[in-house]
C-alpha positions as CSV (number, residue, x, y, z in Angstrom):
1,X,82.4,114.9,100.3
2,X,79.7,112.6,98.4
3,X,77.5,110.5,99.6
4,X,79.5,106.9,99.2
5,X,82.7,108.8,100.7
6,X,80.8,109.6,104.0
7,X,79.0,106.2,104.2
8,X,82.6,104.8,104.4
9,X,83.7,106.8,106.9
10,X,80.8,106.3,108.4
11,X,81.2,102.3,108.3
12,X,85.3,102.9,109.3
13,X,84.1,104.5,112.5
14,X,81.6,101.9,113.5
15,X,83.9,99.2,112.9
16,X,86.8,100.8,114.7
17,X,84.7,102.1,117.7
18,X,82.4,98.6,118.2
19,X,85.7,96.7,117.8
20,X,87.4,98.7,120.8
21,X,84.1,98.3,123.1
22,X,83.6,94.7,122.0
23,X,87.8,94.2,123.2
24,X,87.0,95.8,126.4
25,X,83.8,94.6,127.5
26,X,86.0,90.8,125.9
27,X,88.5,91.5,128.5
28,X,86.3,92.8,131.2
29,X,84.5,89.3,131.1
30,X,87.2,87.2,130.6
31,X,89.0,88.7,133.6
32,X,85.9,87.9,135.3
33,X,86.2,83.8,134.2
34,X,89.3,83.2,132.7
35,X,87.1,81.0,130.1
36,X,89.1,80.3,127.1
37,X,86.4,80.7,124.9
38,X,85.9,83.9,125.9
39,X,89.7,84.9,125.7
40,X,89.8,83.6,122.2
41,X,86.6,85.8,121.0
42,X,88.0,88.6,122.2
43,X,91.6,87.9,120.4
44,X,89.3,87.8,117.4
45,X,87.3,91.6,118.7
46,X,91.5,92.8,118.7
47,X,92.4,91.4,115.4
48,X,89.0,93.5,113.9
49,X,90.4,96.2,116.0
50,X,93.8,96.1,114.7
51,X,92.2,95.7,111.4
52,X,90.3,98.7,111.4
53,X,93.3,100.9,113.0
54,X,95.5,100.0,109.7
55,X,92.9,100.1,107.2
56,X,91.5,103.5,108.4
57,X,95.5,104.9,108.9
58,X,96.8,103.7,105.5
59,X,93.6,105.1,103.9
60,X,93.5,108.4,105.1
61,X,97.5,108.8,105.8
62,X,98.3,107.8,102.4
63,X,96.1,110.3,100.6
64,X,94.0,107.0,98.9
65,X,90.9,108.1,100.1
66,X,88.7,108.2,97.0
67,X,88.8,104.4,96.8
68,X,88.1,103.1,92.8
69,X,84.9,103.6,91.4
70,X,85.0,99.4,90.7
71,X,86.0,99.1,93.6
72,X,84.4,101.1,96.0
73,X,81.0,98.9,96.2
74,X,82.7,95.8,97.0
75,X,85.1,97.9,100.0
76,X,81.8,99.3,101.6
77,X,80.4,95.6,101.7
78,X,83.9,94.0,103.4
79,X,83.1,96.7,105.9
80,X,79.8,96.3,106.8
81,X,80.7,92.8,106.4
82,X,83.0,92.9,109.3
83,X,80.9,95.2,111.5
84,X,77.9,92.4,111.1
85,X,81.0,89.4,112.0
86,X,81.7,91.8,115.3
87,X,78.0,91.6,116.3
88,X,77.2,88.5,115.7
89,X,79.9,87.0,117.9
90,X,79.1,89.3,120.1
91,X,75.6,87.9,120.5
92,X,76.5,84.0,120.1
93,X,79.1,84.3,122.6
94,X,77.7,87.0,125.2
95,X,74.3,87.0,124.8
96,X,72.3,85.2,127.6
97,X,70.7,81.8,127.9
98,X,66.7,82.1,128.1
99,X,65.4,80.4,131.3
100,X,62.4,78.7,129.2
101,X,63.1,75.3,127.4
């Protein structure tokens, strides 16, 4: 396995496995409130989820998982794309207020 092949597998695990925690700890607060907000990011932490479960199954079941050479660049960035999306919702909508003004 070459290096490129194991940084996307690499980047399909992190944005399958933060996508699942993110969902939980989504649900876990939202059961908590019941804020809409919150139930509506963490529809967005399933869809990434969901994402990631198909992507990674109709890579690897499919026997496509040398991804084009032209294409293979752009396919690591929409991953690590999405893995940065995840986290940064995570911290504009879960992160907590700072007492200062």
């Amino acid at each position: 396995m070459d290096m490129a092949a194991a940084f996307k597998d690499l980047l399909m695990g992190v944005l399958i496995v933060l996508s699942f925690a993110l969902t939980v700890i989504g649900y876990l607060s939202w059961s908590r409130t019941r804020s809409p907000r919150i139930a509506m990011v963490t529809l967005a932490f399933l869809v990434f989820l969901v994402k990631g479960i198909i992507l990674a199954v109709s890579l690897y079941l499919t026997g496509w998982t040398n991804v084009p050479r032209d294409f293979a660049a752009s396919f690591d960035l929409m991953l690590l794309s999405d893995v940065l999306v995840l986290l940064l919702l995570y911290m504009a909508l879960f992160r907590r207020k700072s007492s200062g003004a």
